[in-house]
C-alpha positions in Angstrom: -5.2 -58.8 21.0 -5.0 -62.3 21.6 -7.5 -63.4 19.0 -5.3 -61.6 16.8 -2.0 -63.7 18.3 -4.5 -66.9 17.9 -5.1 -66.0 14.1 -1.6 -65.1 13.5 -0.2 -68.3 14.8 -3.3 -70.5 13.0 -1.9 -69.8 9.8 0.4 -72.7 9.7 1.5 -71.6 6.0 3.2 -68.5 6.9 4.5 -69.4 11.2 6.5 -72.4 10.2 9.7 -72.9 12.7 11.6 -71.4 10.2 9.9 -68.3 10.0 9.5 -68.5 14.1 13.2 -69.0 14.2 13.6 -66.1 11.9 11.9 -63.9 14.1 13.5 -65.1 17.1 17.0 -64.6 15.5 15.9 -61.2 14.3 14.8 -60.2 17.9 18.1 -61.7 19.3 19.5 -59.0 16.7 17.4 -56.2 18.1 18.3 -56.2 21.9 21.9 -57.0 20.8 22.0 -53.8 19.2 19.7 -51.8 21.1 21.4 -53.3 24.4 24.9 -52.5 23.6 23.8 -48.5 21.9 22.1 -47.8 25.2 25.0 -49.2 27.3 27.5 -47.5 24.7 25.8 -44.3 25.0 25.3 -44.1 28.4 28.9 -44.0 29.4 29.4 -41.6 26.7 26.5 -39.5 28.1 27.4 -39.1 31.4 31.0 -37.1 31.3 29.0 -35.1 28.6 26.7 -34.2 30.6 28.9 -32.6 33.3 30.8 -30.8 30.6 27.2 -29.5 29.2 27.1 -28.5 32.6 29.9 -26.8 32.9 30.3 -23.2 33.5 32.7 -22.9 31.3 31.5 -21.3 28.0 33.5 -23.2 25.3 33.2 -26.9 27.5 29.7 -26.8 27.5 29.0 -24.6 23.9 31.1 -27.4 22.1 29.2 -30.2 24.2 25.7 -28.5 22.9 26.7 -28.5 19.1 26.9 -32.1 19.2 24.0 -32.5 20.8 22.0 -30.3 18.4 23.5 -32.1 15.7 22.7 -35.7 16.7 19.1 -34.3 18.2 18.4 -31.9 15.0 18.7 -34.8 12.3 16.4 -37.8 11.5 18.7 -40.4 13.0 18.3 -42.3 9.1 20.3 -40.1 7.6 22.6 -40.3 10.6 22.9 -44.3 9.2 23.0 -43.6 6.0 25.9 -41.3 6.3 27.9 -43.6 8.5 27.2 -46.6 6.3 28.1 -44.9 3.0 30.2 -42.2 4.1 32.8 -44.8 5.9 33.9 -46.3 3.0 34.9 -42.6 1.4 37.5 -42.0 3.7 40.9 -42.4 2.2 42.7 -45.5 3.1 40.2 -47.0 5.4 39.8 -50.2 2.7 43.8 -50.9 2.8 43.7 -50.4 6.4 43.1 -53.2 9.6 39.9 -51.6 10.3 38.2 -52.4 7.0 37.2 -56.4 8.0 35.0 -54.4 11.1 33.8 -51.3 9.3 32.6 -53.2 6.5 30.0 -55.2 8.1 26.9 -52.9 8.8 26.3 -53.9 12.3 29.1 -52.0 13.8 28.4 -48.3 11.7 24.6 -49.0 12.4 25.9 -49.6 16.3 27.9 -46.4 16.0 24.9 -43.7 14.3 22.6 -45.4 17.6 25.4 -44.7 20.1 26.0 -40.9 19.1 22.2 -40.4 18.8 21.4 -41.9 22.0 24.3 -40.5 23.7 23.0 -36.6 22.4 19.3 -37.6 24.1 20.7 -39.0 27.2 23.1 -36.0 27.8 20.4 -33.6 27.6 18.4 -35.6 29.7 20.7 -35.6 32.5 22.1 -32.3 31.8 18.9 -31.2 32.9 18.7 -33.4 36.4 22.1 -32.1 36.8 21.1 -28.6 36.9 17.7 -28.8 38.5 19.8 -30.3 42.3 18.4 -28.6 44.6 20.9 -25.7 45.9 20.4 -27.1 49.6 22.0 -30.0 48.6 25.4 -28.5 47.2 25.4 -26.0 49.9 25.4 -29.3 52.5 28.4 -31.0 50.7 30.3 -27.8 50.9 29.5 -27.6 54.2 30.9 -31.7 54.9 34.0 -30.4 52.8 33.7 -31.8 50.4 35.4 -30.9 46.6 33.5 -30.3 43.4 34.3 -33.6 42.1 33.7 -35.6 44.8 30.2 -33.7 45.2 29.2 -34.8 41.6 30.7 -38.2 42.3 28.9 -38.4 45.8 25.6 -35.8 45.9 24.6 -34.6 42.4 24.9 -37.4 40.1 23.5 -40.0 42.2 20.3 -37.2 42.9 20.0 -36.6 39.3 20.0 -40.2 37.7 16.9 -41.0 40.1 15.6 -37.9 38.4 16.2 -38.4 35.2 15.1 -41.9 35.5 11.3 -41.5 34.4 12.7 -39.4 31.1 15.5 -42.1 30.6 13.1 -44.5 29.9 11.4 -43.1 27.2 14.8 -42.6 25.8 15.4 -46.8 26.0 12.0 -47.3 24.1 12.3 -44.7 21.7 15.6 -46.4 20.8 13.9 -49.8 20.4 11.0 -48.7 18.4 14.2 -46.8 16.4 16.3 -49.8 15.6 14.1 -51.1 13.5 15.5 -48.5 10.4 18.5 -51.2 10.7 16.7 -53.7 8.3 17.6 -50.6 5.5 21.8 -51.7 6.1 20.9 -55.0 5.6 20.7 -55.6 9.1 17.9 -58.6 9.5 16.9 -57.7 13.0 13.0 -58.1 13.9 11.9 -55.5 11.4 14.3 -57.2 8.7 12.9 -60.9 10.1 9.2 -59.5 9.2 10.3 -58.2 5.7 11.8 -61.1 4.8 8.5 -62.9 5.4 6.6 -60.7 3.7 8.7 -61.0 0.6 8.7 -64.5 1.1 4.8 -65.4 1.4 3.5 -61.8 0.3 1.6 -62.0 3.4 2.3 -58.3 4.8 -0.4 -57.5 7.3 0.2 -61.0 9.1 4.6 -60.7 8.7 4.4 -57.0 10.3 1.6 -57.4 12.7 3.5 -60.3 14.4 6.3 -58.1 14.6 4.5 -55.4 16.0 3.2 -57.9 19.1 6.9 -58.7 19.7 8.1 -55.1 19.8 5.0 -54.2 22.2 5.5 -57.2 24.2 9.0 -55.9 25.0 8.2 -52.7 25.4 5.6 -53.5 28.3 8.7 -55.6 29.8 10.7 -52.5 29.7 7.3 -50.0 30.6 7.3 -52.7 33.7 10.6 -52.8 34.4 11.2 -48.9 34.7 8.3 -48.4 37.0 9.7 -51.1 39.5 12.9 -49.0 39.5 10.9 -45.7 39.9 9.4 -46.9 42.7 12.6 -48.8 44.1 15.0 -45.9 43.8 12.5 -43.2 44.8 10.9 -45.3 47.6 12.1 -42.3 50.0 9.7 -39.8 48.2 6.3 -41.8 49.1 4.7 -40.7 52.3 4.6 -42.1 55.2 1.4 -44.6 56.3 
C-alpha cells in the first residue's frame, strides 16, 4: 500500500498542487455532504423509529412503506428523481425556492437524507424492540410513563445496541456519496474524474481516490470501535 502511495505521489505530472487541492476540495465536499445526511437523517430516524414501533397498526404500517421504499430502490435513481423530477413541479421555477433547489447539492443532500433516514430507522426499530422486558417492567415499577421510559430506559439501551449496526450504516453512506459526481457534484469521486479526463491517467486519478476513501473509513472503523467499547464498558467482565 504504501509503495503504491509512494508511486502515486512520484508522478509529479499528474499530483501537482492543483490536482492535490482538487482532491482536497473534493473530499471537503464529501464529509460536508455525508456529515450533514447522516446528521439530517438521524433526527429524522429517531421519532420514526418509535412510530415503526408503535402498536398502532396504521403509525407503524405507514412508517414501514417509507422505509421499504427508500430501502427497496438503488438510492441513484432516488437522485436522479429528485434532481430531474424537482424541476417538474408546477411553479417551483417562479417561486423563492428555485435559487436553493436549483443547485444539485441540496436535492443530492435530500435523496441521502431519506435513504439514510429509512436504514437508520430500521436499525433502531430493531434495538427498540429487542429491550429486554425486565427493563420496561422496572420503569413501570419506578412509575414511570411510556414517554418518559423511551426518553429515560429504552432509547438510551437501544442506541448502544444499535451502535455496532449504525456504523456500517455511516460507511455505507460514504462509500455511497460518491454517485454525487453524476449531479455534477465535484466531491472526491468528481475530484478523481476530473483528473482522469484531464491527464487520461485513470488507474493513478481513481486509485488515489480510493486511499482517501479507505483512509477515512479506517478513521471512522477506529472511531466506532472506541465508542463500542466506551459506551458498552459495563458489558466487559470483571478482572
Amino acid at each position: 500500500m504504501y509503495e503504491t502511495i509512494e508511486n502515486l505521489l512520484a508522478n509529479n505530472d499528474i499530483f501537482t498542487l492543483t490536482t492535490v487541492l482538487g482532491y482536497w476540495d473534493g473530499l471537503v465536499m464529501t464529509v460536508q455532504l455525508v456529515f450533514l445526511s447522516l446528521i439530517l437523517g438521524l433526527i429524522l430516524a429517531i421519532p420514526l423509529a418509535i412510530m415503526r414501533a408503535s402498536d398502532n397498526f396504521l403509525i407503524s404500517r405507514s412508517v414501514w412503506v417509507f422505509t421499504y421504499v427508500f430501502r427497496g430502490t438503488p438510492l441513484l435513481i432516488q437522485l436522479y428523481i429528485i434532481y430531474y423530477g424537482v424541476t417538474y413541479i408546477e411553479g417551483i421555477q417562479d417561486s423563492m425556492f428555485w435559487p436553493i433547489v436549483r443547485e444539485a447539492f441540496y436535492p443530492c443532500l435530500l435523496a441521502f437524507v431519506l435513504n439514510t433516514a429509512a436504514y437508520t430507522t430500521e436499525i433502531f426499530r430493531g434495538a427498540i424492540v429487542a429491550t429486554p422486558r425486565g427493563e420496561i417492567e422496572a420503569a413501570k415499577a419506578y412509575g414511570m410513563s411510556n414517554g418518559m421510559a423511551m426518553r429515560r430506559i429504552i432509547l438510551p439501551s437501544a442506541l448502544r445496541r444499535a451502535l455496532p449496526a449504525y456504523s456500517n450504516e455511516v460507511i455505507f453512506m460514504l462509500h455511497a456519496s460518491s454517485i454525487a459526481s453524476v449531479v455534477t457534484i465535484i466531491d472526491l469521486t468528481g475530484a478523481a474524474r476530473d483528473v482522469y479526463a484531464k491527464y487520461y491517467a485513470p488507474f493513478e486519478a481513481f486509485t488515489f481516490a480510493a486511499l482517501i476513501y479507505l483512509s477515512v473509513t479506517f478513521l471512522l472503523v477506529f472511531g466506532f470501535k472506541h465508542w463500542e467499547k466506551r459506551w458498552h464498558r459495563h458489558l466487559r467482565p470483571l478482572s
